[in-house]
TORBA-95389 format. One record per residue (C-alpha): residue in three letters; z, y negated, x. Coordinates in steps of 0.1 Angstrom, whole numbers, plus 5000, padded with zeros to 4 digits. Example, Ala and Ser with C-alpha at 12.3 -4.5 7.8 and 13.67 -1.06 7.14 Angstrom:
! TORBA-95389
ALA507850455123;SER507150115137;
//
This chain:
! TORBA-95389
UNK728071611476;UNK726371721513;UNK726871511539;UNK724071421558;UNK723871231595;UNK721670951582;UNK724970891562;UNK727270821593;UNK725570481609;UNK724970421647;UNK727970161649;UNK730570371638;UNK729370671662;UNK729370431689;UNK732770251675;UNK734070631680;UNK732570661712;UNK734670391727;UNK737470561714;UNK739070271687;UNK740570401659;UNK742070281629;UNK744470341601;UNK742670501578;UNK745670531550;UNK745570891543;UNK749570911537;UNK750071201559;UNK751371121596;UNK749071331620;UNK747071421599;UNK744071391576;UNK743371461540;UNK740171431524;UNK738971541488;UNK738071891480;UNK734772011461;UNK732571751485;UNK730871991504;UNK728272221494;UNK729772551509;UNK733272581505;UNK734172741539;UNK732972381554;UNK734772181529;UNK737572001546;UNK740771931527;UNK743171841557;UNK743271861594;UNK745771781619;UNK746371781659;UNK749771861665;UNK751671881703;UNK754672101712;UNK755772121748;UNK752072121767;UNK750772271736;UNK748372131711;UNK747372291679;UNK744272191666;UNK744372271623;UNK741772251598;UNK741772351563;UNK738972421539;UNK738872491501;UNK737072811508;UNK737873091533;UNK737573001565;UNK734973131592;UNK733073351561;UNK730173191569;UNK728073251600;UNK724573181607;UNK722073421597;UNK720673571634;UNK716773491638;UNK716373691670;UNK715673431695;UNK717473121712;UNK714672851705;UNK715572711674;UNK718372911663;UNK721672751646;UNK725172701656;UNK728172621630;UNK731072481639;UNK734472331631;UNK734571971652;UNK737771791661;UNK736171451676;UNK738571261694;UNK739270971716;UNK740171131746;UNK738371051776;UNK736071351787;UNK737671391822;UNK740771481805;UNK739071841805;UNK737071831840;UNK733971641827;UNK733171251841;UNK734370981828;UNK733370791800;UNK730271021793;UNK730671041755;UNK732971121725;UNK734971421736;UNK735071721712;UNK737372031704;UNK734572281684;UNK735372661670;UNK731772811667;UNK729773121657;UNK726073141668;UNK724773511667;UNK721573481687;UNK722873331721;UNK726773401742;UNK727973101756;UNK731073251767;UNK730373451800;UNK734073491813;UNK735073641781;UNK734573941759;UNK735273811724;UNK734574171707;UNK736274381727;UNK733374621739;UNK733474571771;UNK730774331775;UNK730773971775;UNK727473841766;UNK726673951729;UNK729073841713;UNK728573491703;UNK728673541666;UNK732673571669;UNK734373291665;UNK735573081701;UNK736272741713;UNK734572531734;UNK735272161747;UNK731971931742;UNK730571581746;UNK728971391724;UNK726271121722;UNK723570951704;UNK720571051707;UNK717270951682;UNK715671261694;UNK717471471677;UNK716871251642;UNK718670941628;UNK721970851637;UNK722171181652;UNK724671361678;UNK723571591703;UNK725871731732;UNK724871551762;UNK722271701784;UNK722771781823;UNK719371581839;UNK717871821865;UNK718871801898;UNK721971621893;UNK725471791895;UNK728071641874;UNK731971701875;UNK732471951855;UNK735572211841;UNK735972511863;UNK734972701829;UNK731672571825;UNK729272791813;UNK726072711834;UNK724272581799;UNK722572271814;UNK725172031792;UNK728471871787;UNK730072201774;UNK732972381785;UNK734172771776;UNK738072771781;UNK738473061761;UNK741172941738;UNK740873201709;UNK740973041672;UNK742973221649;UNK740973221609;UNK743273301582;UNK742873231546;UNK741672881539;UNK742372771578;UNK741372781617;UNK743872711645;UNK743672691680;UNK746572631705;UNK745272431737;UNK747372391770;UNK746971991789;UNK748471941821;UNK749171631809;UNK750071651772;UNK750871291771;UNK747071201770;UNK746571431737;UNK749671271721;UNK748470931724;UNK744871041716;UNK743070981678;UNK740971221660;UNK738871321632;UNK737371651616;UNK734071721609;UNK732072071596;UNK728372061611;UNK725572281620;UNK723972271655;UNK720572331666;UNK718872501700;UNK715772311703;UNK712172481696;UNK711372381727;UNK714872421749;UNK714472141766;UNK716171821764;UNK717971751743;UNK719072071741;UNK721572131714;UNK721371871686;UNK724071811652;UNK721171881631;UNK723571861595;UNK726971761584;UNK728471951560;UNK731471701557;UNK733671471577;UNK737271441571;UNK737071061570;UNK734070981557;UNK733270751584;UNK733870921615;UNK736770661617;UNK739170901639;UNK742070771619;UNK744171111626;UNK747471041648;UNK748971351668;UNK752171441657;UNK754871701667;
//
């Protein structure tokens, strides 16, 4: 069974935007287990996920009943209305943990491909000695998250930048006119899972953080303008309610 946004109502995004959480009784501490076979493409069909600190490390897991990062979306050949997919850690954190303002959203950790635009322009992902084509590999980003009717029902988008006004944001902002960031934390895809290990300065604030995992499909506006980049499908969410019931362990 697909998920759909229409699926996930307004009050639990916004419960998640304020950052509660609650037990959610999955029976695994840190972590999150959700059935397999719900999800129509098996490379987005959550089984488990966990958040996980070591030192001022955190690994961010998923796992999926299919092989992990085998599917990519097809390239159209322009930015206007081409499609991002993505593996989404939602979490409670407060978005200036990473460099954005405060209280600006629901604070994401996303692994995405997206063949027809780079948003990584410190980094050369493929190794040819360029660093803006190669968006279609697999990288990490840190994103924020809001509401927004214009981009459908219930639907998430990652907050815009209005023009003219200059936010706070991470050093490693990509100059996209929203609440991303590019830290170039590289995921590691092997078998049925993606990993990523991300450093804090203050690993305290991940460890008493909340989370949940979701498999979704992005999309660049036709028009690229406001809003920009919207969650135009879910393919799953760990939870089923965008609940953020998983606890970091170590």
């Amino acid at each position: 069974m697909k998920s759909s946004l229409s699926s996930l109502p307004l009050a639990l995004l916004l419960t998640a935007l304020t950052g509660a959480a609650g037990a959610h009784g999955t029976g695994h501490t840190g972590g999150i287990t959700a059935e397999r076979g719900t999800a129509a493409v098996a490379s987005f069909d959550i089984v488990h996920a966990k958040v996980s600190a070591s030192g001022n490390l955190a690994t961010f897991h998923m796992a999926v009943s299919g092989k992990a990062g085998a599917v990519r979306p097809t390239p159209s050949g322009k930015l206007a209305g081409s499609a991002v997919f993505s593996y989404v850690w939602p979490t409670s954190l407060d978005p200036s943990v990473v460099g954005f303002e405060p209280k600006t959203g629901i604070l994401a950790f996303a692994v995405t491909s997206h063949p027809d635009f780079d948003d990584t322009p410190l980094f050369d992902e493929n190794g040819d000695g360029k660093t803006d084509n190669d968006g279609d590999v697999w990288h990490s980003h840190w994103v924020v998250l809001q509401p927004d009717a214009a981009c459908g029902k219930d639907a998430l988008k990652v907050v815009d930048i209005p023009e003219g006004t200059r936010p706070r944001l991470p050093k490693t902002w990509p100059g996209l006119p929203i609440l991303i960031d590019s830290p170039g934390w590289a995921p590691t895809l092997r078998g049925e899972t993606v990993e990523v290990r991300v450093p804090f300065d203050d690993i305290g604030a991940i460890e008493a953080s909340a989370f949940d995992a979701v498999t979704a499909a992005l999309r660049v506006n036709a028009s690229v303008h406001s809003p920009l980049l919207c969650v135009a499908d879910v393919f799953k969410v760990a939870s089923g309610d965008l609940s953020l019931p998983g606890k970091v362990g170590r």
